[in-house]
LOKESE-947188 format. One line per 5 residues: number of its first residue (from 0); for each residue x, y, z of C-alpha. Coordinates in steps of 0.05 Angstrom, whole numbers. Layout:
! residues N
NUM	X:Y:Z ~ ... .
//
This chain:
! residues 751
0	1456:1352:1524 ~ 1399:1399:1504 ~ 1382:1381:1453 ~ 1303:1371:1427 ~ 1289:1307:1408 .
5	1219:1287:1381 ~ 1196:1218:1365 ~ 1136:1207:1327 ~ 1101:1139:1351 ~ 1045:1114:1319 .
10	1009:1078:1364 ~ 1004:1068:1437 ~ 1069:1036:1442 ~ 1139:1075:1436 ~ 1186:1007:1414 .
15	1261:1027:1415 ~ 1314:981:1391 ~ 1385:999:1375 ~ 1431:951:1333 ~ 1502:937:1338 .
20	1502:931:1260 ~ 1460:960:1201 ~ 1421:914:1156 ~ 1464:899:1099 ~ 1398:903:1050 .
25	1376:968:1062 ~ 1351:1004:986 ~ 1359:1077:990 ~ 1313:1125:961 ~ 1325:1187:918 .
30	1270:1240:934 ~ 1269:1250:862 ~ 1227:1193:851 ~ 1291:1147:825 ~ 1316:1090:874 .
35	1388:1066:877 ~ 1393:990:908 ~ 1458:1010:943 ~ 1512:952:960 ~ 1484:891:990 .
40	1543:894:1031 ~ 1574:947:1069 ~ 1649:944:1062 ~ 1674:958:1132 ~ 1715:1021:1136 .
45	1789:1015:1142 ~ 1809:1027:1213 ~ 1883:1031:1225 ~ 1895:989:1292 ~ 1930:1016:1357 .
50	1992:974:1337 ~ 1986:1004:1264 ~ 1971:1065:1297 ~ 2035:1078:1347 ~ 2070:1062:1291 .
55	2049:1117:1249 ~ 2069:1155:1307 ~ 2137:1132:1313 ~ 2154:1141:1243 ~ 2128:1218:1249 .
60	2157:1228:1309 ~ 2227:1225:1272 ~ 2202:1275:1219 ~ 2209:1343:1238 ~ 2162:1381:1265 .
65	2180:1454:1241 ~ 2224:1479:1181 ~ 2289:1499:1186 ~ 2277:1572:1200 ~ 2227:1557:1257 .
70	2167:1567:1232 ~ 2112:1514:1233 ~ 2088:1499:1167 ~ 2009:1501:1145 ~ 1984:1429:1131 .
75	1950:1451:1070 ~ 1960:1506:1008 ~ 1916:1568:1007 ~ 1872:1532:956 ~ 1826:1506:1005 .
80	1810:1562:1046 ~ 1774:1519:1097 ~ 1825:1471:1111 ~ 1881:1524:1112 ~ 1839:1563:1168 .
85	1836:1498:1209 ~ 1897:1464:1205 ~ 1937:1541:1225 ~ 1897:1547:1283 ~ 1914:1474:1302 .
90	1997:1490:1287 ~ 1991:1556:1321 ~ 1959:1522:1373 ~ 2013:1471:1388 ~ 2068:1523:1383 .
95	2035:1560:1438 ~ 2032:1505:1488 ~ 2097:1480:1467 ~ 2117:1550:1483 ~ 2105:1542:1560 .
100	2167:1523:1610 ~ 2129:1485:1660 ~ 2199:1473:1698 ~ 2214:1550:1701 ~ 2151:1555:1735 .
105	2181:1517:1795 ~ 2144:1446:1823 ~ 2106:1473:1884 ~ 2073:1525:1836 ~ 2056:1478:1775 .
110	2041:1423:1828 ~ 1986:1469:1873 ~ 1960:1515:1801 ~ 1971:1461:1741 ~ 1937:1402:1724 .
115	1984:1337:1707 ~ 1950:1335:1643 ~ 1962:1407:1623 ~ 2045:1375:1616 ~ 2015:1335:1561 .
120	1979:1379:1525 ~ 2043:1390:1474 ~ 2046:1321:1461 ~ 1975:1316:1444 ~ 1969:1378:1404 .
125	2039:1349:1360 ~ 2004:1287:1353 ~ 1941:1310:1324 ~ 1981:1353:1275 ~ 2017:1293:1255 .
130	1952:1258:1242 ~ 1916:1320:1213 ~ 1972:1338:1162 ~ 1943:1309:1098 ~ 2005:1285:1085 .
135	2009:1211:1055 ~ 1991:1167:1103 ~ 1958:1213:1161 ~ 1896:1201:1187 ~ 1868:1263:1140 .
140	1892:1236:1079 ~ 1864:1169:1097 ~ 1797:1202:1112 ~ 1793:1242:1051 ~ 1803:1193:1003 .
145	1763:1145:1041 ~ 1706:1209:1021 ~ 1717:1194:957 ~ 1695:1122:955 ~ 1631:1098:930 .
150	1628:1043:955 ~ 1640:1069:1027 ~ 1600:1128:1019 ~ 1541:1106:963 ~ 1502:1169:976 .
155	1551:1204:934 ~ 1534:1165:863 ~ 1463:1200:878 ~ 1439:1272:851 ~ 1402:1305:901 .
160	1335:1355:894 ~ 1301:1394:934 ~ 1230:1368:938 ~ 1174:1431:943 ~ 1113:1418:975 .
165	1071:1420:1043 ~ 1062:1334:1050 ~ 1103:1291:1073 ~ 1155:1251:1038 ~ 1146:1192:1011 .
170	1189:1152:1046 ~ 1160:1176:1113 ~ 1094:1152:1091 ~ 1114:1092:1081 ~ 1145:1090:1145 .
175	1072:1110:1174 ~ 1033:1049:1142 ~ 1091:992:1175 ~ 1091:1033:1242 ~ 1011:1024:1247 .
180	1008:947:1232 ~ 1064:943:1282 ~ 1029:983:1332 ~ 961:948:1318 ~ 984:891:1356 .
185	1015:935:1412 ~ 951:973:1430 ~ 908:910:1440 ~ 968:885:1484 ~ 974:949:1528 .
190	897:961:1527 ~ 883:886:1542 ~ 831:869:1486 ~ 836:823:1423 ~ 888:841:1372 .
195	827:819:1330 ~ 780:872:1349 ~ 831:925:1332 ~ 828:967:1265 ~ 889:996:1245 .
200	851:1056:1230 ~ 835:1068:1296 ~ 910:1070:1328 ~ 928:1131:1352 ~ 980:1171:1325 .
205	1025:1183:1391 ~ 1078:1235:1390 ~ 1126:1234:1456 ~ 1175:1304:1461 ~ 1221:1313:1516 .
210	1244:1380:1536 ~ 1325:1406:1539 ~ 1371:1424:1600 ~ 1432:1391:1605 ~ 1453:1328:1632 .
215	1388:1333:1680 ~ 1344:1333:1616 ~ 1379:1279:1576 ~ 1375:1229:1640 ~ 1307:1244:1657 .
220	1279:1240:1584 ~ 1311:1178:1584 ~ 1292:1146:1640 ~ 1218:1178:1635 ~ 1219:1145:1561 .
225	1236:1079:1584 ~ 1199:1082:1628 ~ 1141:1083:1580 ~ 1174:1031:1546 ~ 1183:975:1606 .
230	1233:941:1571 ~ 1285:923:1635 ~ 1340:902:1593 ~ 1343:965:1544 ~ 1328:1007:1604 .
235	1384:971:1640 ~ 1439:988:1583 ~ 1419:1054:1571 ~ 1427:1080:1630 ~ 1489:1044:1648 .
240	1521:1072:1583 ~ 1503:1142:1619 ~ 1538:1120:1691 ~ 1606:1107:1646 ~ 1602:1159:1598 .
245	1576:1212:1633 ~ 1620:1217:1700 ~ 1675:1251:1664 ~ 1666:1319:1646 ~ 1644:1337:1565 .
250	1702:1386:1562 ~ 1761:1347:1599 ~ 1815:1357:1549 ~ 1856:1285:1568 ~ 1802:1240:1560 .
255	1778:1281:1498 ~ 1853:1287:1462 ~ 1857:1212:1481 ~ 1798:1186:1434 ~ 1820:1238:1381 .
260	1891:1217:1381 ~ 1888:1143:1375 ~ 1849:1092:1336 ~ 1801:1069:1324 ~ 1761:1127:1354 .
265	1799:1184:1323 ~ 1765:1170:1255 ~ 1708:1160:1276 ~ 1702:1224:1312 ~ 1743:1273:1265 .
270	1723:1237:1191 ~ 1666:1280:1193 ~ 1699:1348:1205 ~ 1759:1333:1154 ~ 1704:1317:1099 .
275	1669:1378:1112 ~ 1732:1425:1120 ~ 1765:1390:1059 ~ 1722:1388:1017 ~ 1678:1457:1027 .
280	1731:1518:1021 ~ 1681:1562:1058 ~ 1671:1519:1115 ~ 1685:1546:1186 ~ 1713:1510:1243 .
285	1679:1543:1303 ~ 1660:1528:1374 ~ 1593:1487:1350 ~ 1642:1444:1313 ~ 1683:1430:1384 .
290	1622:1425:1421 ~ 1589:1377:1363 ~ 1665:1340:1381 ~ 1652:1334:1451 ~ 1584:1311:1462 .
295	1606:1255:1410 ~ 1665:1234:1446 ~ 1622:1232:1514 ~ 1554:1197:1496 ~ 1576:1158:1418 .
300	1625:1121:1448 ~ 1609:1050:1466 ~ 1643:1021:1516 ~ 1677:969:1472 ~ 1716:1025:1436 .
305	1737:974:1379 ~ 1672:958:1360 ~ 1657:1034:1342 ~ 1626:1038:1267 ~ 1628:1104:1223 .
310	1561:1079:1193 ~ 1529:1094:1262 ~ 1544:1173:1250 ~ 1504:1182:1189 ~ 1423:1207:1202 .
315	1403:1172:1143 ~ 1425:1107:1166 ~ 1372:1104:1225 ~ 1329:1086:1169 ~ 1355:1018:1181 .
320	1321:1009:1249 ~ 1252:1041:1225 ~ 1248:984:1158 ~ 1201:935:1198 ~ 1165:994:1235 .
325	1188:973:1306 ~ 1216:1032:1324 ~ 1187:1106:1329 ~ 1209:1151:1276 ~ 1259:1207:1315 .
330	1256:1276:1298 ~ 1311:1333:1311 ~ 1290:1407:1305 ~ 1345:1473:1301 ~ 1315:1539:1285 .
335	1346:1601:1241 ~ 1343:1668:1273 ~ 1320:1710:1217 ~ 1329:1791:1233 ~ 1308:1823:1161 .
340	1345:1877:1177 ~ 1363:1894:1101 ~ 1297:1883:1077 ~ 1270:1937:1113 ~ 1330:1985:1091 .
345	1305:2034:1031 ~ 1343:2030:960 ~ 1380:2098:983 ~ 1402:2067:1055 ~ 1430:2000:1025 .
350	1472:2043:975 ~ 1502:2093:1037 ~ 1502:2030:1079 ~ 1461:2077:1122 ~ 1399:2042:1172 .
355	1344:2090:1197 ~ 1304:2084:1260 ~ 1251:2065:1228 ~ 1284:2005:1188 ~ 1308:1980:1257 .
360	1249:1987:1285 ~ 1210:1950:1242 ~ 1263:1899:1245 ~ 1260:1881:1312 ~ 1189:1863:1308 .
365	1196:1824:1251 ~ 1250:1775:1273 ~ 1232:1711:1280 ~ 1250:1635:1291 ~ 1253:1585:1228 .
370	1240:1516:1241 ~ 1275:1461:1218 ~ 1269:1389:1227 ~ 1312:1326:1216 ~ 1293:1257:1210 .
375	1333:1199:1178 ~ 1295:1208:1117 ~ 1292:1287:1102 ~ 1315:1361:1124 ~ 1247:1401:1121 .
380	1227:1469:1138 ~ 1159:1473:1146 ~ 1160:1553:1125 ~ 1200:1543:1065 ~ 1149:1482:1050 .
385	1219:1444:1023 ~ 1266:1397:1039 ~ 1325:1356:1017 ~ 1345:1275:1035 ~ 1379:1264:1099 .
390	1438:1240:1056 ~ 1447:1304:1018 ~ 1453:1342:1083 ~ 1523:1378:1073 ~ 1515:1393:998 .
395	1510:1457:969 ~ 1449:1477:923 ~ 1435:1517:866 ~ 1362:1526:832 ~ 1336:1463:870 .
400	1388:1423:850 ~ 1451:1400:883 ~ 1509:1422:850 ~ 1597:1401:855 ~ 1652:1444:867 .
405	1709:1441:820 ~ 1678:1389:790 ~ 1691:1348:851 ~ 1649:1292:866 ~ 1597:1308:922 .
410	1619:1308:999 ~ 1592:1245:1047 ~ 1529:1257:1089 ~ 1552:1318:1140 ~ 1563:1264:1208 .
415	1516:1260:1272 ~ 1579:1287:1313 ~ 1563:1366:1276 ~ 1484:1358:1275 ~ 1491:1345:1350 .
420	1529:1414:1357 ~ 1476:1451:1324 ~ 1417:1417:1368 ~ 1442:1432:1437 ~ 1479:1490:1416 .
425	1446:1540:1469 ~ 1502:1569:1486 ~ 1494:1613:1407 ~ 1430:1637:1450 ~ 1419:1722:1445 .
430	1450:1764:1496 ~ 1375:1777:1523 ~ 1381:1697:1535 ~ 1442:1700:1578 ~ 1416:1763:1618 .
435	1359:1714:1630 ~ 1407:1652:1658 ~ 1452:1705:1705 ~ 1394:1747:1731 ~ 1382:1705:1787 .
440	1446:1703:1812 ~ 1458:1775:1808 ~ 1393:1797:1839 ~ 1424:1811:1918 ~ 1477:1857:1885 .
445	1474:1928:1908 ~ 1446:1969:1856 ~ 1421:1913:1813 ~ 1339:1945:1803 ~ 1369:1997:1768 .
450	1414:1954:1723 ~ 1355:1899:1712 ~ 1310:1962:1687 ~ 1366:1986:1646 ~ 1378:1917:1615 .
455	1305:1908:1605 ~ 1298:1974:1571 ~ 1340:1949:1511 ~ 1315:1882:1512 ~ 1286:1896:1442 .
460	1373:1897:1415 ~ 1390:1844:1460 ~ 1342:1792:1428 ~ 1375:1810:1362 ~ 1457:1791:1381 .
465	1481:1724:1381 ~ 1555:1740:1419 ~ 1581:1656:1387 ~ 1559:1649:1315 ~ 1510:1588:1307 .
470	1536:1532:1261 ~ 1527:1531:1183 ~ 1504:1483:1132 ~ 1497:1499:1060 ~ 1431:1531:1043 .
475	1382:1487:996 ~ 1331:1541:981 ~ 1388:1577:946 ~ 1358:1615:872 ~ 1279:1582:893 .
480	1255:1655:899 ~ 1196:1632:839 ~ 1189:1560:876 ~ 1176:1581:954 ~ 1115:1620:986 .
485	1116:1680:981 ~ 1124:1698:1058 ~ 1196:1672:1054 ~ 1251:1729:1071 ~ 1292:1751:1012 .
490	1363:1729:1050 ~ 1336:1658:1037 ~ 1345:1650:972 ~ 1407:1694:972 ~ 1456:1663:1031 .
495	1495:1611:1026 ~ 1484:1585:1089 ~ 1436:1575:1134 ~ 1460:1594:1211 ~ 1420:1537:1252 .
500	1415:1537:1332 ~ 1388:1498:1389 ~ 1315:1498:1375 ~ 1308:1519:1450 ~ 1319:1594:1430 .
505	1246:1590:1410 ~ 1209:1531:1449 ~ 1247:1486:1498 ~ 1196:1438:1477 ~ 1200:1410:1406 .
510	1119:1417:1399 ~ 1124:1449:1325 ~ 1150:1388:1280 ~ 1095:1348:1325 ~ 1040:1397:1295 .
515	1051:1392:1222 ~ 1000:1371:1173 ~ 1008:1305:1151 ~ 1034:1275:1213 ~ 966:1281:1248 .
520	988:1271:1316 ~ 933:1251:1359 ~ 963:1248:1427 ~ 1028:1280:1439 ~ 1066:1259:1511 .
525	1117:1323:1532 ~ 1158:1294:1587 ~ 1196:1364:1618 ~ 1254:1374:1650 ~ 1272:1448:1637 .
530	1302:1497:1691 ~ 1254:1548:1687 ~ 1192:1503:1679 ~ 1136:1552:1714 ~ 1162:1615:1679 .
535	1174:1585:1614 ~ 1117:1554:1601 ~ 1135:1526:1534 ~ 1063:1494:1528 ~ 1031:1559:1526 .
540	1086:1584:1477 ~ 1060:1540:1428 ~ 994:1563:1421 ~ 1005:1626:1384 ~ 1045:1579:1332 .
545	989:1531:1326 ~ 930:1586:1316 ~ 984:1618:1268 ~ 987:1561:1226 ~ 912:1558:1237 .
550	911:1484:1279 ~ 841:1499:1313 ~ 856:1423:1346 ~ 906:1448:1393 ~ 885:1459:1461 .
555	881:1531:1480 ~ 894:1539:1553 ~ 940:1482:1562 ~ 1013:1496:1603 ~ 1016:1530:1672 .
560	963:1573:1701 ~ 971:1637:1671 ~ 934:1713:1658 ~ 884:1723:1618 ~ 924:1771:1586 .
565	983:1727:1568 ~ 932:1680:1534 ~ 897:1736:1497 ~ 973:1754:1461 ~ 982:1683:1441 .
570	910:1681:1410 ~ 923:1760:1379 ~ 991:1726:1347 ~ 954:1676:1321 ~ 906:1717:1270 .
575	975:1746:1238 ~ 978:1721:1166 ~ 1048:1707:1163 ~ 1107:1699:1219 ~ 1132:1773:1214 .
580	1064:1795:1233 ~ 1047:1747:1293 ~ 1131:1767:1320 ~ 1101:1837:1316 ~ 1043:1825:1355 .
585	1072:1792:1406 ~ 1119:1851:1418 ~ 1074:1904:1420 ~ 1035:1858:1473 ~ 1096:1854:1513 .
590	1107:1929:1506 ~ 1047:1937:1534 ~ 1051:1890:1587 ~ 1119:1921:1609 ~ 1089:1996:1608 .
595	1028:1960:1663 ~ 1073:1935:1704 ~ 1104:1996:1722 ~ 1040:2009:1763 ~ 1020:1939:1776 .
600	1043:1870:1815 ~ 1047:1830:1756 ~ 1055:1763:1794 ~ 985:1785:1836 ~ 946:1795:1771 .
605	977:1737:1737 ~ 954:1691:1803 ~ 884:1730:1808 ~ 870:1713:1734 ~ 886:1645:1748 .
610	847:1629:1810 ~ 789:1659:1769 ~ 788:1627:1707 ~ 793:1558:1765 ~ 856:1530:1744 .
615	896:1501:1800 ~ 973:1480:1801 ~ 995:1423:1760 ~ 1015:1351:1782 ~ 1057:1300:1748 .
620	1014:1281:1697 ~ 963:1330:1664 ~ 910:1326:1607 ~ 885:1370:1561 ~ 842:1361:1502 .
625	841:1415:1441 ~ 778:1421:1399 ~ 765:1434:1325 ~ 711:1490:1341 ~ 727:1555:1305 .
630	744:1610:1359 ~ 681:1656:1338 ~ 710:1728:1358 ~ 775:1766:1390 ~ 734:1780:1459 .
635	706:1708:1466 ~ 748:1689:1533 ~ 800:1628:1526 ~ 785:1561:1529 ~ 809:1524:1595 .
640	807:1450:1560 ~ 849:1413:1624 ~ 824:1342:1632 ~ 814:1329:1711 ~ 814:1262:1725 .
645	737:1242:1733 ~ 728:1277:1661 ~ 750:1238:1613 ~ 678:1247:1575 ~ 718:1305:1544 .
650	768:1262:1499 ~ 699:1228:1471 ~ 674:1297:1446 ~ 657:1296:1366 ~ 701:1359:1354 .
655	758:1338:1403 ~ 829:1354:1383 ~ 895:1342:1396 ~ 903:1313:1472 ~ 969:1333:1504 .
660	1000:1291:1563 ~ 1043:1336:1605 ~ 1093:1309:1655 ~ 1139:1356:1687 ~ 1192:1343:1727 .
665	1176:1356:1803 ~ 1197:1344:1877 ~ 1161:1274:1896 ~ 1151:1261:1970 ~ 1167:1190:1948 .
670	1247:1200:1933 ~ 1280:1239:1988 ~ 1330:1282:1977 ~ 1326:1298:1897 ~ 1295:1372:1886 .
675	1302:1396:1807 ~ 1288:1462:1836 ~ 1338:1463:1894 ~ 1396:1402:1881 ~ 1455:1424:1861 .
680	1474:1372:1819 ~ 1408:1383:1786 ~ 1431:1447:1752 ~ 1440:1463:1680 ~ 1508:1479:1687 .
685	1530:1414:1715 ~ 1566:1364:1669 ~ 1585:1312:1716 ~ 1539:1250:1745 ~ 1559:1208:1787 .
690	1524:1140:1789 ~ 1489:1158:1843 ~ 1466:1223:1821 ~ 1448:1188:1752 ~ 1400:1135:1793 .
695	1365:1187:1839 ~ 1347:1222:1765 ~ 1319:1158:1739 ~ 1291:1145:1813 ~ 1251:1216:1815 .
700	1234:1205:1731 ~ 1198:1132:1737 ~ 1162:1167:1808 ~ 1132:1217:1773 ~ 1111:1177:1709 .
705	1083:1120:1757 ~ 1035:1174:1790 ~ 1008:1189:1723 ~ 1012:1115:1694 ~ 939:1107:1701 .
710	920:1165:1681 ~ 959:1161:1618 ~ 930:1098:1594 ~ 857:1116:1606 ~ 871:1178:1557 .
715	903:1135:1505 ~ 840:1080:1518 ~ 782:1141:1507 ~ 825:1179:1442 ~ 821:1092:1410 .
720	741:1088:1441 ~ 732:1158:1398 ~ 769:1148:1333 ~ 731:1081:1331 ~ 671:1110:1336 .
725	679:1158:1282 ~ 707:1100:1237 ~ 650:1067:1246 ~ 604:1122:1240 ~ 638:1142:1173 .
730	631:1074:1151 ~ 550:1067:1158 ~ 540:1142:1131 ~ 590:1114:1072 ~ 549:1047:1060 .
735	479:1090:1074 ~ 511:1144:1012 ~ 528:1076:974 ~ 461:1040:969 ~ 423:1115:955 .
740	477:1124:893 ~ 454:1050:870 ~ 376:1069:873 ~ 386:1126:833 ~ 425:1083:784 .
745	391:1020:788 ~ 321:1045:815 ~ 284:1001:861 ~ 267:934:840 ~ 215:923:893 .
750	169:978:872 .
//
């Protein structure tokens, strides 16, 4: 759904492959620096077959339900607060619907207002309780034991750490030296010139981001990625997996209670949440947990529903398809919304629980967005500069070191099913967020200019309130208050969970896990689909990040044609020394802006500026090139850096940067009837395809990327011709530096 998905590529060729099964022979690495050859072979996890399973159901069905005074009982003791909280909202849950008399209501009634499938709602909710019971022989018990297995679960013979520092991990470097031989050979195919002449050193590092917004985005990045790929028969089952699973709503409760309440699929869908409520007392069950449920059920279920493999919902098992290098390593970003409210509170206000105008105010301009990113090999925040192994996601930490409850052995890897909650999670956006999705709809309302100005008067609060709590995992920079930098908030090392959200809360494109040191991303594709593509203009958004972090390469200028103004804020954000001061920036820029506007047509000065600095619309595919130049003062005017199509001589400059490809999603004149702008089905709101819909998507995706085709591949040809030529020139001053250290060693024997 939306959720920001990143894959790094290293070379001109983005290669994806998925496997029915994991490679058996896969050795695991500790980020301690010990490896553990786990089993050779992976036992395959007990699944209880629909026979087995009705069954089960038949022998529960004769136990009863409720105790003899009426009351239902809790599936679980108080000891495990967790697990108590859960299963009483599931009893309470089915009492309630077992409550209601459909026949009282009379058939014409239920007929014309009731669904069929509300009548089995009881039945469903009774049979889940059954299964969710922990009593011997439920599917609960069966999971949590199964939790305890090493030999199902190997990650949880390992201690974890938390590794400090700014580079990347080890086993991510590795991944980088396989990915360029493989790519080596895929550059002098796509470029048409002998594998022979290619050096490895020369491949560029290719980055390809796609934006969120729904269904629309996840079709369209799909078919805009395959479309890269032109491989018809991978092409061909993805999207075909979309036309079956996507035609039914996420949140249809009968198709939804029907995978959860038989096997094999229950398991696979609900081990995850039983491990985590089980076996972590302070666990909550919320609505990211449901929505995690429901994406899974929708888009992780094959259509062979027996062949469905727990293995498959663990991050750290996609390891598995990056071992030869074939595949593009995928990256996942969330974001923490970090509002230092008590940090800014005085010794005397935290003891009278008292906040002062001037505490709040200084809080709302310090709030900011953390990054973090997930990959099969590590959870890493770039502003901590730490991170833990994929596998020890779901494990609490103490003084950089993983630590047991109880003296329990550690829980599983927390399951794809909950990570995919957190990513496209935008409905845990800020109340100023919402006001920004409903606006449109209530602008022809009487009265509604004096509302909007009211509204916008307090949107200072409003970005500060998140009305559904975001989900939690266990917080691994717990006690590192002498181990992380300094510009770190105090609540980090103090919480015990971190409170992680769609990354689109801060950029709908994933840009910042592209930009970090290490990965040296040469060319980065951003294929977007978002709603509000003109206005957001998540492009420019990241260029106040990237001067923050101080990444000269990044190209200033790039995104939709903008003010002057707008770019100046980006570029004043950017000479902050830490986040807090670059968030305040920014809002005292938009402060100011707001105040102007009162007396000017913003939208007139924004379009003036534009037409001035000779920026024009964009197309489907644009180019621009950043440069490694040091900006030399605050007044010297931004850089426009777009690449037109008769200048690639740009990409070939000495100090070139990083060279974004930018395809949005737009009306093409060459498929009727599909407008992202104006088609309803189009919206972000909309969680039904038809097949149809699902093929004028892909239709309107592999249009646009076909108009910028060309285009694409002479940018990827010039960033090769340049990093060549630096090899090479490298190389000779290198050889030149070489024979002058052997004369002064050696002297010269011809004299």
């Amino acid at each position: 759904m939306n959720q920001r998905i990143a894959s790094l590529v290293v070379g001109s060729s983005a290669a994806f492959a998925l496997n029915n099964r994991l490679n058996p022979s896969t050795v695991r690495h500790n980020d301690n620096g010990s490896t553990e050859q786990w089993p050779k072979t992976h036992p395959s996890i007990s699944k209880r077959s629909p026979k087995e399973s009705s069954q089960q159901e038949d022998d529960d069905a004769k136990a009863p339900a409720e105790s003899q005074n009426g009351e239902i009982p809790l599936f679980e003791d108080e000891d495990n607060a967790a697990w108590a909280s859960f299963s009483f909202k599931v009893a309470i849950a089915r009492k309630s619907l077992s409550s209601v008399q459909w026949k009282t209501l009379g058939d014409k009634i239920t007929d014309r207002f009731i669904p069929q499938w509300a009548h089995d709602l009881p039945a469903y909710a009774a049979k889940l309780q059954r299964e969710m019971n922990m009593a011997h022989g439920s599917l609960a018990e069966e999971i949590w034991q199964e939790a305890q297995d090493q030999n199902l679960h190997p990650e949880i013979a390992l201690s974890a750490r938390v590794r400090v520092g700014k580079n990347l991990c080890s086993d991510e470097l590795a991944f980088v030296r396989r990915r360029k031989r493989y790519t080596t050979r895929a550059l002098a195919k796509y470029l048409e010139i002998p594998e022979a002449d290619v050096d490895p050193k020369d491949v560029p590092t290719i980055a390809v981001c796609g934006s969120g917004g729904g269904l629309r985005a996840l079709v369209a990045g799909a078919a805009s990625y395959l479309s890269v790929e032109k491989t018809p028969s991978w092409h061909d089952k993805i999207i075909e997996h979309l036309k079956k699973r996507i035609g039914v709503h996420i949140a249809y409760p009968p198709s939804f209670l029907d995978l959860c309440a038989r096997a094999p699929t229950n398991k696979y869908l609900l081990a995850g949440s039983v491990e985590r409520l089980r076996g972590d007392p302070d666990a909550d069950f919320g609505l990211v947990d449901v929505y995690g449920l429901l994406l899974s059920s929708r888009l992780m279920i094959p259509r062979d529903e027996l062949s469905v493999d727990d293995r498959d919902l663990k991050l750290s098992n996609q390891r598995v398809y990056l071992s030869s290098g074939a595949n593009p390593l995928p990256i996942y970003s969330a974001v923490r919304h970090e509002i230092p409210l008590e940090e800014q509170k005085t010794e005397d206000e935290k003891v009278k629980g008292e906040t002062t105008d001037a505490a709040k105010e200084k809080a709302k301009q310090e709030a900011w967005f953390q990054w973090f990113e997930f990959t099969p090999y590590e959870l890493f925040c770039e502003e901590f500069e730490a991170g833990i192994p994929s596998w020890s996601i779901g494990r609490h930490f103490q003084m950089g070191r993983s630590v047991n409850r109880d003296n329990s052995p550690p829980l599983p890897e927390l399951r794809i099913p909950f990570l995919m909650g957190i990513w496209g999670s935008a409905f845990c956006a800020t109340l100023a967020h919402y006001y920004k999705e409903v606006r449109p709809v209530l602008k022809g309302l009487a009265g509604f200019g004096g509302i909007d100005a009211l509204i916008e008067d307090k949107n200072d609060d409003l970005i500060k309130l998140h009305p559904i709590d975001p989900g939690t995992i266990p917080n691994f920079a717990r006690g590192l208050e002498n181990w992380l930098p300094s510009t770190c908030p105090e609540s980090m090392f103090n919480d015990e969970y971190l409170e992680l959200m769609d990354a689109g809360m801060s950029n709908n494109l994933p840009l910042y896990p592209l930009l970090r040191r290490g990965r040296n991303v040469d060319i980065i594709v951003c294929f977007d689909a978002s709603a509000d593509i003109k206005q957001g203009n998540w492009l420019s958004v990241a260029e106040g990040y990237a001067k923050k972090r101080g990444l000269r390469e990044w190209p200033v200028g790039a995104g939709w044609p903008r003010a002057e103004e707008e770019t100046k804020t980006e570029l004043d954000a950017a000479d902050a020394g830490t986040a807090q001061q670059a968030a305040g920036k920014i809002a005292e820029r938009q402060e100011e802006q707001r105040r102007r506007s009162q007396n000017n047509d913003k939208d007139h000065i924004a379009k003036h500026e534009a037409e001035k600095s000779g920026e024009t619309d964009l197309g489907y595919c644009n180019v621009w090139v950043g440069t490694t130049m040091d900006r030399n003062s605050d007044e010297e005017p931004p850089q426009h850096t777009r690449v037109e199509l008769d200048a690639d001589w740009k990409l070939l400059a000495p100090n070139a940067g990083i060279t974004v490809v930018y395809f949005p999603l737009l009306r093409n004149p060459n498929v009727e009837g599909v407008d992202p702008d104006t088609s309803p089905f189009l919206s972000t709101w909309n969680f039904i395809y038809s097949p149809q819909e699902i093929d004028k998507v892909v239709a309107l995706a592999r249009a646009n990327f076909e108009a910028g085709r060309d285009q694409t591949k002479r940018t990827v040809r010039t960033v090769y011709e340049r990093k060549r030529v630096e090899r090479l020139e490298a190389e000779k001053k290198e050889k030149v530096q070489r024979w002058r250290r052997h004369l002064r060693e050696h002297g010269d024997h011809f004299q």
